[in-house]
DRENDO-1510 file (C-alpha; in Angstrom, 1 decimal, always signed):
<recs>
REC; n; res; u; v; w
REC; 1; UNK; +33.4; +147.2; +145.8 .
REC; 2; UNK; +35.6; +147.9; +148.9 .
REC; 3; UNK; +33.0; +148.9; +150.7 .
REC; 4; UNK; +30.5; +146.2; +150.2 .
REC; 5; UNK; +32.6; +143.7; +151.0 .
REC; 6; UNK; +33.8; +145.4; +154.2 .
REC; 7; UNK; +30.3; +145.8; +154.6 .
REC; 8; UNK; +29.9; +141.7; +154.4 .
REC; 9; UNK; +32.5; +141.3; +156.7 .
REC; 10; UNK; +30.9; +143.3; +159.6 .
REC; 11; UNK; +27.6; +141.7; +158.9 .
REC; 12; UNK; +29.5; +138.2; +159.6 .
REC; 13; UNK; +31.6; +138.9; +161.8 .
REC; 14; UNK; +28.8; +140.7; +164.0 .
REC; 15; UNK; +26.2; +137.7; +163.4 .
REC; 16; UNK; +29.3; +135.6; +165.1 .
REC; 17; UNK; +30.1; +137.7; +168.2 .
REC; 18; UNK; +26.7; +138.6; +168.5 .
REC; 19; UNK; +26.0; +135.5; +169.2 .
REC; 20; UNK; +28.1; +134.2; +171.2 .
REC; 21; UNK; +27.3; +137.5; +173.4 .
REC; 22; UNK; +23.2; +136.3; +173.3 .
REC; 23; UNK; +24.4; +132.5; +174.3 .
REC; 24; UNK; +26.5; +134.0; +177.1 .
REC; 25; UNK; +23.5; +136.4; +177.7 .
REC; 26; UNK; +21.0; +133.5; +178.1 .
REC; 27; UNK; +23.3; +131.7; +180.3 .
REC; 28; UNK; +23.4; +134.8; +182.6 .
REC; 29; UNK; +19.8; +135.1; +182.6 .
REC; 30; UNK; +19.3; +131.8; +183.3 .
REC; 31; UNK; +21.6; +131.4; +186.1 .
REC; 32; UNK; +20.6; +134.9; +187.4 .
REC; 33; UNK; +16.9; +134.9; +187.3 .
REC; 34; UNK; +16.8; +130.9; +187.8 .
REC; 35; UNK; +14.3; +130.4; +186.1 .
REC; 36; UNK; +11.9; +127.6; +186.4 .
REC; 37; UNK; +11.4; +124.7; +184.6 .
REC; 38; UNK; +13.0; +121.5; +183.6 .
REC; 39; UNK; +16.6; +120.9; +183.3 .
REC; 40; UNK; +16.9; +121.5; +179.7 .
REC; 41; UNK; +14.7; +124.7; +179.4 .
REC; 42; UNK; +17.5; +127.2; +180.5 .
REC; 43; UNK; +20.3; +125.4; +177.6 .
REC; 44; UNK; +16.9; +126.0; +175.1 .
REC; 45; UNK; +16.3; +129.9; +176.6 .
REC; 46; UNK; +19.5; +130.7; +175.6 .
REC; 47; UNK; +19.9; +128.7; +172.6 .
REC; 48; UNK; +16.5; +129.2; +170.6 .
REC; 49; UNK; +15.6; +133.2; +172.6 .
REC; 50; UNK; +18.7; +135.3; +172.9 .
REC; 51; UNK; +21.2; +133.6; +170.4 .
REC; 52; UNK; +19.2; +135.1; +167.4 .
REC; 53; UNK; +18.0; +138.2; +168.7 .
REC; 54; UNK; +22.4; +138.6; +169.9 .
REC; 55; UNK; +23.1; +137.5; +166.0 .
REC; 56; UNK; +20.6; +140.2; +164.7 .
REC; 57; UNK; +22.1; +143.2; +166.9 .
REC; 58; UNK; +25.2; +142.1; +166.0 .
REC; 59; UNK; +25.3; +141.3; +162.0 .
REC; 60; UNK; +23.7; +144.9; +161.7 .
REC; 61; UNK; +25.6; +146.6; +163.9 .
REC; 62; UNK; +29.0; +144.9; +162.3 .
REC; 63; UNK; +27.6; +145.6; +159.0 .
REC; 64; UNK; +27.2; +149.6; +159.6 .
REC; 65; UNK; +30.5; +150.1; +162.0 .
REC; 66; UNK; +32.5; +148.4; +158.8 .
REC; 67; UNK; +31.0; +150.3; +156.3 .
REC; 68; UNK; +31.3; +153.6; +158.1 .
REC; 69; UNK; +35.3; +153.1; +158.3 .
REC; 70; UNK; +35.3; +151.8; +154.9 .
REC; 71; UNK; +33.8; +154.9; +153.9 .
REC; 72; UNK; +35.2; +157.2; +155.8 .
REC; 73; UNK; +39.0; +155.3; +154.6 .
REC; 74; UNK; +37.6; +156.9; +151.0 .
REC; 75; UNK; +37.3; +160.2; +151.9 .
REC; 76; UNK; +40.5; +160.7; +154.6 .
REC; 77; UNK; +43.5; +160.5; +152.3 .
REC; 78; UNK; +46.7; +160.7; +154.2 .
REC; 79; UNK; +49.2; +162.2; +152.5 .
REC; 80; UNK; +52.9; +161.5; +153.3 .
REC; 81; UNK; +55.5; +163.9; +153.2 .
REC; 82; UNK; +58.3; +162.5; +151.1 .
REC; 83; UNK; +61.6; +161.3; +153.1 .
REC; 84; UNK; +64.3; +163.1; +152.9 .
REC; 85; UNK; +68.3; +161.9; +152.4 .
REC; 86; UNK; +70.4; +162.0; +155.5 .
REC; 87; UNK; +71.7; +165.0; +156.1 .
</recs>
């Protein structure tokens, strides 16, 4: 159960970041390639072009680097040594 929800977490948080990455992205692009067109078209290149395809890359690859340290949390134990008095 740990793991799936660790796994949800990734695949949200990812879809966030990775979008805000494609938004920044589009702006880049936009600015960098200037391309043509009216005023509005860059704001809609990012927006509606590399927000989504940013989420995408991102939920999935949230969702997998979560669930590989939630996994991998089951299988390392770390053991600690008990403390001893002062001696």
């Amino acid at each position: 159960m740990k793991i799936a929800l660790l796994v949800l977490l990734g695949l949200l948080l990812g879809a966030l970041g990775g979008a805000a990455t494609g938004i920044g992205a589009g702006i880049a692009w936009s600015e960098l390639i200037e391309t043509a067109g009216p005023q509005d078209s860059s704001g809609a290149l990012a927006f509606f072009t590399f927000m989504p395809i940013g989420a995408m890359i991102g939920a999935l690859s949230g969702a997998v680097l979560f669930g590989v340290i939630a996994a991998r949390d089951v299988e390392i134990q770390i053991e600690r040594q008990p403390a001893s008095g002062c001696e």
